[in-house]
C-alpha positions, 0 to 999 in steps of 0.5 A: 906608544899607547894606541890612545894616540893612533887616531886619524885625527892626532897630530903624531909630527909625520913629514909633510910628504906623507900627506901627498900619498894618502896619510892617516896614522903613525903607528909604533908597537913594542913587538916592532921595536925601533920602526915606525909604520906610517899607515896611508890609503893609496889611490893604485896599486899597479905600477907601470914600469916605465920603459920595461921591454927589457925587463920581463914584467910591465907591472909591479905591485908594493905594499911597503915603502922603506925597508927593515931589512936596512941593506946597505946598498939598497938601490931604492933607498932614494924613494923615500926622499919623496916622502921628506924622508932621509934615504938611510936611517929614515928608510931603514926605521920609517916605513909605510903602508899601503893598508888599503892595497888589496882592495884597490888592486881588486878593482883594478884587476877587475877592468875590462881593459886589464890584459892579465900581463905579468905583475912583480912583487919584491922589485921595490921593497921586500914585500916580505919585510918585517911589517909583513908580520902585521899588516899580512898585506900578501895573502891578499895580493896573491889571491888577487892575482890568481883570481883574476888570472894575472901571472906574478912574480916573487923575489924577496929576503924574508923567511915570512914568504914560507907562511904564504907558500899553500896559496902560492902552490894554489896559484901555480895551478892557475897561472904561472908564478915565479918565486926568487930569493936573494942571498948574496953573502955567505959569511954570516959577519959580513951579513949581519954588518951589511944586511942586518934586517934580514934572516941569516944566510943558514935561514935563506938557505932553508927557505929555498928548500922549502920551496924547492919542497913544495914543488916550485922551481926557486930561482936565486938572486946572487946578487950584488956581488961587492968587489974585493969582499964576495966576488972572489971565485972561492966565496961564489963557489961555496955560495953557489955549492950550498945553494945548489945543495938547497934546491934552486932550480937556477940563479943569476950572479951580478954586481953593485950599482951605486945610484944617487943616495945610496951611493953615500950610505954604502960609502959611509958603512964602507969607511967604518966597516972597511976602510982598506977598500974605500980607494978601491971602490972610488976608483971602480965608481968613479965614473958612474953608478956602475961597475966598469965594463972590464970588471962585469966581464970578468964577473960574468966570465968567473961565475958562468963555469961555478953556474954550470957546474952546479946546474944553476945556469938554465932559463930563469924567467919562468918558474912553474910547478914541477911536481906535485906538491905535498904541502901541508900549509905552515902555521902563520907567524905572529908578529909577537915573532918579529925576528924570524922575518 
């Protein structure tokens, strides 16, 4: 798309929904071929999260909405109907960004009545996504946070996270930082059918021991496990062997949850890419969004054995420092680079 058509004031046909958060230009580049990033202005860029005593953050923070990782199972694709967007091709391909981010999280750290409480990045959408290439929304972020003295967490898909390691380094000297991966396949055909918008499994591999390297504990996300495709012990144990191997300090292992729509774009990609399993699946879901109460028992009980034997099951809530880091800071990656995101 030529940028003589990027103005504020051109009329690109965005939806309707965009123009309730904020909306000022659609814009496709050919480094990013097949996505459509739709730029708005927030008005906040904390979150609280309603009814978080369970959870060990109150706070998030998202850049992104929709996600060019385009995981089948995706448990947030239902947010983009709010925007008159479809929850599954439109979530994959349409994705919106939150320019001004970084400027208003600035000021809202800055409030006296602020208490420096946890803030999550990555429970949404991977705030490590392609459009992280371009819009480079995290450096900020993570200076924002640091400087103010507000502890965060990381968890993402995205190799992008090793461009921004030094600052995450820095910030662990100032507060505590937790940084997570998720790798829940190990068998690189599964994955490019099931999470074809993500590095590799061999790449995510590499990047928890470059962060292991650096000097941060890694926690790792084995996470969702899919029923009758990697939830045989056999699979878990070579998934955890190799992430033990890269360095994770610990991980955690649990199963699908289908909600709302999302429950329909995994089924679909499940009637085309396994259709053997399609019976199986409304069985086990058929009374709700989660697995039955008998098969997480046998989950939990069929992986806390491979978690302690590769010393994977201690504490994850806090991921500090552990050693001196010797980083020296990687060169940043192009957008003209898109596929290594």
């Amino acid at each position: 798309m030529r940028w003589d058509g990027q103005g504020v004031e051109v009329d690109d046909g965005a939806l309707p929904g965009l123009q309730r958060i904020g909306f000022t230009r659609s814009v496709r580049t050919p480094q990013f071929e097949g996505l459509t990033f739709h730029e708005i202005v927030c008005k906040s860029a904390l979150n609280k999260v309603p009814n978080a005593s369970m959870l060990p953050f109150k706070y998030t923070v998202n850049g992104y909405r929709g996600c060019s990782h385009a995981c089948r199972y995706c448990f947030a694709r239902p947010t983009h109907e709010y925007l008159e967007f479809d929850s599954g091709r439109d979530f994959d391909t349409q994705v919106v960004v939150k320019t001004n981010v970084v400027e208003v999280l600035r000021r809202e750290l800055a409030r006296p009545s602020w208490r420096r409480e946890t803030v999550a990045l990555g429970t949404n959408t991977d705030p490590y996504q392609r459009a992280e290439g371009r819009y480079a929304l995290m450096p900020g972020i993570i200076g924002a946070l640091a400087r103010s003295g507000t502890p965060f967490s990381i968890l993402t898909k995205g190799t992008l996270l090793r461009r921004d390691l030094a600052l995450i380094v820095d910030a662990a000297d100032s507060v505590e930082v937790s940084v997570a991966v998720s790798l829940a396949v190990g068998d690189p055909d599964l994955h490019e059918d099931l999470e074809p918008g993500t590095p590799s499994p061999r790449a995510r591999l590499e990047l928890i021991r470059a962060i292991s390297d650096a000097g941060l504990n890694c926690h790792v996300m084995i996470a969702p496990v899919l029923p009758m495709m990697t939830d045989s012990a056999e699979h878990l144990d070579g998934l955890l062997g190799r992430v033990a191997s890269a360095g994770a300090a610990s991980a955690t292992v649990f199963g699908l949850h289908l909600r709302g729509s999302t429950r329909g774009w995994f089924m679909d990609w499940l009637a085309q890419s396994r259709p053997d399993l399609v019976g199986q699946y409304r069985q086990l879901y058929g009374r709700g969004a989660y697995l039955p109460k008998d098969y997480r028992d046998e989950l939990r009980a069929r992986a806390a054995p491979l978690l302690a034997k590769y010393g994977l099951a201690g504490d994850h809530r806090s991921f500090r420092v552990t050693t001196t880091p010797t980083l020296t800071p990687p060169p940043v990656v192009a957008e003209l680079q898109p596929t290594l995101f």
